[in-house]
C-alpha positions as CSV (number, residue, x, y, z in Angstrom):
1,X,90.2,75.5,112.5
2,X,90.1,72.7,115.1
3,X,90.9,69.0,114.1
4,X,87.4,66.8,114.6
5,X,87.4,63.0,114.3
6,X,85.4,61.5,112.1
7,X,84.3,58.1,111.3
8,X,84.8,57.3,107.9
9,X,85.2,54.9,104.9
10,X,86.3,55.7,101.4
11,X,88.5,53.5,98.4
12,X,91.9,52.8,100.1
13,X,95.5,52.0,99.0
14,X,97.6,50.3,101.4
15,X,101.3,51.9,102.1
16,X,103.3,50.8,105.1
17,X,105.2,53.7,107.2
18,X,107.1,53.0,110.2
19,X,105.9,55.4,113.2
20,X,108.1,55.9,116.5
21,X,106.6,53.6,119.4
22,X,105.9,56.6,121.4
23,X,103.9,58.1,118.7
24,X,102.0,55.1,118.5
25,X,101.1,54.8,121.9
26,X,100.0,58.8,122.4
27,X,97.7,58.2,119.3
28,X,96.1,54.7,120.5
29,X,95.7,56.7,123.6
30,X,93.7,59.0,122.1
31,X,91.4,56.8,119.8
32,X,90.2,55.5,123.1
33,X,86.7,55.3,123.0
34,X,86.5,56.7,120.0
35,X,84.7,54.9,116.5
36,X,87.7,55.7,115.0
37,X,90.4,53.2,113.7
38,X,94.3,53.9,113.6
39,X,94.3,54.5,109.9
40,X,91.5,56.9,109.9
41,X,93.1,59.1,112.4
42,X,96.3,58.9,110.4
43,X,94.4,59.4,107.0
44,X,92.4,63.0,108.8
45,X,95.3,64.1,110.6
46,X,97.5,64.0,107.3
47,X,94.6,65.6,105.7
48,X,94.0,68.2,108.6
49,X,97.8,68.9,107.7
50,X,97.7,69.4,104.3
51,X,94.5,72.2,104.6
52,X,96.9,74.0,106.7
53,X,99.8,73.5,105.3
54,X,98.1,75.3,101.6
55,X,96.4,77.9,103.7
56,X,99.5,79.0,105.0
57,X,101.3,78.8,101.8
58,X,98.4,81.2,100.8
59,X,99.3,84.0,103.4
């Protein structure tokens, strides 16, 4: 399964969460270009990680 960006809205909750600086940069990097905000990338990359994470708990 490959990990697609998507653009996306849906009810939110704010919660802070420090991130490293170089983390920050590699992923603001990547969103180039992209419709996609900072959040959403965070929100479908924990997401993409989760999936994963309970299919391989499955195995």
């Amino acid at each position: 399964m490959t990990f697609e960006l998507k653009s996306d809205k849906k009810e939110t909750e704010n919660k802070t969460i420090r991130f490293p600086v170089p983390l920050i940069n590699r992923i603001e990097n990547a969103l180039q270009g992209r419709d996609v905000t900072f959040s959403g990338f965070v929100i479908q990359a924990c997401e993409y990680a989760l999936n994963n994470l309970d299919n391989n708990k499955e195995e």
